[in-house]
N, C-alpha and C positions, 0 to 999 in steps of 0.2 A: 915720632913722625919727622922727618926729612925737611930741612927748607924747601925742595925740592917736590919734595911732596904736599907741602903746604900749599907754594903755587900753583897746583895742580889742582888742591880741594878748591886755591878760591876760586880756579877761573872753570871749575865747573861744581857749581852751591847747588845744596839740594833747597831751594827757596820757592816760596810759597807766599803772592801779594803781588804789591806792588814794583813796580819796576824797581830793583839795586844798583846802585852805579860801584861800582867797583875799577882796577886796574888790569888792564887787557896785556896778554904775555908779549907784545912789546912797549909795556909800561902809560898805553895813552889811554886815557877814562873809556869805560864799556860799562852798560846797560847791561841786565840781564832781566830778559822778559818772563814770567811763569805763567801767568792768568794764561786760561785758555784763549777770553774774549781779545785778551791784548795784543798776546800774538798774532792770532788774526788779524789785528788791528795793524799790526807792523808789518806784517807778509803781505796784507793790501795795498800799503803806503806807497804811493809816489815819491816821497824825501825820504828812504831809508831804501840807498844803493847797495847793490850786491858787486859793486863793482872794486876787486882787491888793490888796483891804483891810486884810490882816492884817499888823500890824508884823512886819518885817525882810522881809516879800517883798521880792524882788531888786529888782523895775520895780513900786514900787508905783504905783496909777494910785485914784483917788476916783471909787468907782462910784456914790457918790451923784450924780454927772454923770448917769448914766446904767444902764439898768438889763443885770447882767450879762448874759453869755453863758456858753450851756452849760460850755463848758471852764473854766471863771470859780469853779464852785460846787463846793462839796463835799458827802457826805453828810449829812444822806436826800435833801435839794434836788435835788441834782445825778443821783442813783436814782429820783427820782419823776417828773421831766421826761423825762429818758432811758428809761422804760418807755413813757410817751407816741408816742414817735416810731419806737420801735426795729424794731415788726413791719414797718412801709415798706422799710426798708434790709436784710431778713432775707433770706435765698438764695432762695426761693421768689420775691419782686417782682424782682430783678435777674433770674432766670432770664427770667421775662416779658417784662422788657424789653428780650433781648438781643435780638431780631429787628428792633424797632424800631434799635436801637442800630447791627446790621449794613448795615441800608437807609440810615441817616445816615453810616456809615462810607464807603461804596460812593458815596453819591451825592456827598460831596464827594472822593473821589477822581476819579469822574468829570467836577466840577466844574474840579479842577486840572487835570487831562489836556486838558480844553479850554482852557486859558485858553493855553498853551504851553508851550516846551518847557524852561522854569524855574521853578519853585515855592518859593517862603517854605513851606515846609513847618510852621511854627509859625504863618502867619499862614492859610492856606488849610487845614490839617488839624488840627493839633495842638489851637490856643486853641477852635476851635469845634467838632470833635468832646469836645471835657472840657465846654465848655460846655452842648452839645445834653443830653449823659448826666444831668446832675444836671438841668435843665429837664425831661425828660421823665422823670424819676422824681418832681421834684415837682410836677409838671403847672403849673408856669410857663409863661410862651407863649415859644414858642424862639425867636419874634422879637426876644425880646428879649434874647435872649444874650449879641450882643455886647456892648451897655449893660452887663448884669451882668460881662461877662468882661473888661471894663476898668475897674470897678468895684473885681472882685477885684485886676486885676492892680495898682492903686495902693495896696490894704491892704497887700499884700504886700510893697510896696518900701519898706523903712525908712528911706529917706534923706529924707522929704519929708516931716516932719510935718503941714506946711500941708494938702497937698495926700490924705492920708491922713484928713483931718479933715473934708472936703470928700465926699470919696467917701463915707467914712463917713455924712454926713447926707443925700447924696444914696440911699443905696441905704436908708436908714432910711426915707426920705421913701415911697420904692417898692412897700417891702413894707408900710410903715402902709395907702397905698391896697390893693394887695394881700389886704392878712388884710380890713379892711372890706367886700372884695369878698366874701371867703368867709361873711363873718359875715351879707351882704345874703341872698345869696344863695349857702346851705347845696350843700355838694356831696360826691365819694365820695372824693376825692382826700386826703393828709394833712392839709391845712391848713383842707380842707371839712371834714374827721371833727372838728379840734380846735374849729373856731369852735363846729361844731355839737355838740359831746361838751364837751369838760374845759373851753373857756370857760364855759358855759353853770353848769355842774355846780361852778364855782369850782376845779377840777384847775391851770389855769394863769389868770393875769393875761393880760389885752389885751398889756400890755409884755413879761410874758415872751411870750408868743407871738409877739411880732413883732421878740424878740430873737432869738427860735430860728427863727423863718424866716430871718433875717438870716448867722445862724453856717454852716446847713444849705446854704443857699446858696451864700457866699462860700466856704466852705471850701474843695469840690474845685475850683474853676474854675481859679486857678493852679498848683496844686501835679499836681494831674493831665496839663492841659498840659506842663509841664515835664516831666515821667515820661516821658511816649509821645515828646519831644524824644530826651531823653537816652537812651531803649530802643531807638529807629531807630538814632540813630549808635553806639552798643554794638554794636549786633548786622548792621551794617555791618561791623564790624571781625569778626564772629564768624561766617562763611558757614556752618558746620556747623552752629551751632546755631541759625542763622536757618533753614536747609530743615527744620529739627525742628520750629520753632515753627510754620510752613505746617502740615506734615503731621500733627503730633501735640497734639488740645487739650492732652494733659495737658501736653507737653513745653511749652507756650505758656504755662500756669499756671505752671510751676515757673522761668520765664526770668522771668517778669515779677515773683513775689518773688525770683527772685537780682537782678534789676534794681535793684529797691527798697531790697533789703539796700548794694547795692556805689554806690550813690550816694547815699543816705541825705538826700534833700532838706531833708526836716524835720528841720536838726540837733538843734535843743533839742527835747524833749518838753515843753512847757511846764514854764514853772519853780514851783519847791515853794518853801514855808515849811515848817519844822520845828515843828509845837504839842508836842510832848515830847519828850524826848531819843530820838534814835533810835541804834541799832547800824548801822553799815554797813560791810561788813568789817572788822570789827573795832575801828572806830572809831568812836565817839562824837560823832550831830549833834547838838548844845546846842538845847533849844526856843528859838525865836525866829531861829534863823540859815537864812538862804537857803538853796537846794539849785537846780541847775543839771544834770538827769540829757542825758548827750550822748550822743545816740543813735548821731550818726555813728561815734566811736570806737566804742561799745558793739557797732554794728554791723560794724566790723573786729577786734576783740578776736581776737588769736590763739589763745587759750585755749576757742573756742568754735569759729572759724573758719579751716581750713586753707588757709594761704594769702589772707587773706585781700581781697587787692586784685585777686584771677582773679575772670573772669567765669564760672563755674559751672554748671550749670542740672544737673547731679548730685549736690551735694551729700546728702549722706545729712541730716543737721539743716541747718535755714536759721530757727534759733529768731530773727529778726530783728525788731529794732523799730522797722520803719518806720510801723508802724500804731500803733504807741505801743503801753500793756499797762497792765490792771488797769481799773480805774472807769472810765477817760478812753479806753480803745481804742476807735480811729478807728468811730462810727457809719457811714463812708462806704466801708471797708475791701472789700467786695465788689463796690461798683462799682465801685469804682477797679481792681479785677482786673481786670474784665469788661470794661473800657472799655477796658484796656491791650491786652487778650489780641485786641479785637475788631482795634483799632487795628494790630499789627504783623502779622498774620495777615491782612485784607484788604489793608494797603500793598503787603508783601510779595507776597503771593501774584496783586496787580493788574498789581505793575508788577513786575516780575525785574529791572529794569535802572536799578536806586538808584544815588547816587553822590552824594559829596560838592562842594560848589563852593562857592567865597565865603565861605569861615569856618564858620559855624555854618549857613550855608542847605544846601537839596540841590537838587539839579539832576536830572532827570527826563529819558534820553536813549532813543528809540526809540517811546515812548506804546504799547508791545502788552501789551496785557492779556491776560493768561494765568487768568482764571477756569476 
């Protein structure tokens, strides 16, 4: 192993207890949280900033570059912006938009069934069904999805700063024309409501607005994709509880958070700074030292979760944080249900006859649709 790689294993331990204080990759003390209860405990906290300005954050970053993003801020900041957008993403708009969501579901299934009798399933359903969902919640034009869903998919790869940097001003550049479109010409949609309400009214900044159309954006287009990947091949492996997820919405709700919990894509919950001494089991974070709450363990904690590495869909508690917890839980948490539930319930119930081929693709044998 690599020094290189060494730094790598410390600053993501597979640990299990009490909070670890270790060295954060720009060399200042960092916590690493595993307990499930803890985390919660820290993702609640008022003294453990999410904000990357503050000395001893873990990855500090000079946001005087540029102007933050929602998960960036802390309170009132981050409560006063987040009231702005929140009724969009509440159960009531995702309810409305499952129909559109099920006609996008269907039609690119129908899409792939024509094309033959093998399918990238991440590049024909997965990337642009996650795509379509957040476009037609924020009435962005879904032509332009996949622009946006390669977009996201280069934020999301940490290996490329160049290239991350790039994306980054190209999707800035996007939504700048964007919000000015809404600001010309006012409309009913969120980002019509904000030009024409809280810009107006001094509630937000042109830049934060077109930060927060930026986060709101990018956010699900990867990490949802990836979700409906990894819930198809899960429950390939699981036939029982794949006929449940057809027949039973609720049993389709409760796979798609056991899904969530048992793969836990978003390991870090964003990282904290400590602004005062905090308790966390029992132990003492010094203000100023980093914090690292890890959901993924959090979300296999034995002490919460029985058996934790089964795939489940009856657990009695699934207290999981895949949506994160406290000020910062996921505004996108109900789509991303919705989007999942819509996603393995029409594959499933189109095609009966899934099957894996080529590593991570799947292969599509018989094309009968069984609606």
């Amino acid at each position: 192993m690599s020094s290189q790689d060494e730094g790598a294993e410390a600053r993501r331990p597979e640990i299990a207890g009490n909070p670890v204080r270790g060295v954060g990759p720009n060399g200042t003390p960092i916590w690493y949280i595993s307990r499930n209860a803890d985390v919660h405990d820290v993702l609640a906290c008022r003294f453990a900033s999410s904000d990357p300005s503050r000395p001893g954050f873990p990855e500090p970053e000079d946001l005087q570059a540029r102007t933050p993003f929602l998960i960036e801020l802390d309170a009132p900041r981050h409560a006063q912006l987040r009231r702005l957008v929140l009724p969009e993403f509440g159960t009531r708009p995702v309810k409305l938009l499952e129909p559109l969501l099920q006609a996008s579901a269907e039609q690119l299934i129908a899409d792939m069934c024509a094309s033959g009798p093998k399918a990238d399933l991440r590049e024909a359903f997965a990337k642009p069904l996650a795509s379509l969902a957040i476009c037609h919640l924020l009435a962005v034009p879904a032509a332009d999805g996949p622009l946006l869903s390669g977009f996201a998919e280069t934020l999301a790869n940490d290996g490329d700063v160049e290239a991350q940097g790039e994306a980054l001003a190209a999707v800035t550049a996007y939504m700048e024309q964007f919000v000015s479109g809404r600001i010309a010409r006012p409309s009913t949609d969120l980002f019509g409501r904000l030009a024409g309400g809280a810009l107006k009214e001094g509630q937000i900044t042109r830049e934060e607005l077109v930060a927060l159309s930026i986060l709101l954006l990018m956010a699900g287009h990867d990490t949802n994709a990836k979700m409906i990947l990894l819930g198809v091949g899960t429950l390939l492996d699981h036939p029982a509880a794949r006929e449940r997820v057809i027949n039973d919405p609720t049993a389709a709700y409760a796979a798609v958070d056991e899904l969530i919990r048992l793969h836990s894509i978003a390991n870090d919950d964003g990282f904290r700074v400590a602004t005062a001494d905090i308790d966390v089991g029992g132990i003492v974070i010094p203000a100023g030292e980093g914090i690292v709450p890890l959901s993924r363990q959090a979300n296999h904690d034995p002490a919460v979760f029985c058996n934790p590495s089964d795939f489940d869909i009856d657990r009695n508690t699934n207290r999981h944080l895949g949506f994160g917890f406290g000020p910062h839980l996921c505004l996108g948490r109900q789509l991303a249900r919705a989007t999942q539930v819509i996603a393995y319930r029409s594959l499933f119930g189109s095609i009966r006859e899934l099957r894996r081929a080529d590593g991570e693709k799947l292969i599509v044998t018989g094309w009968v649709l069984t609606k």
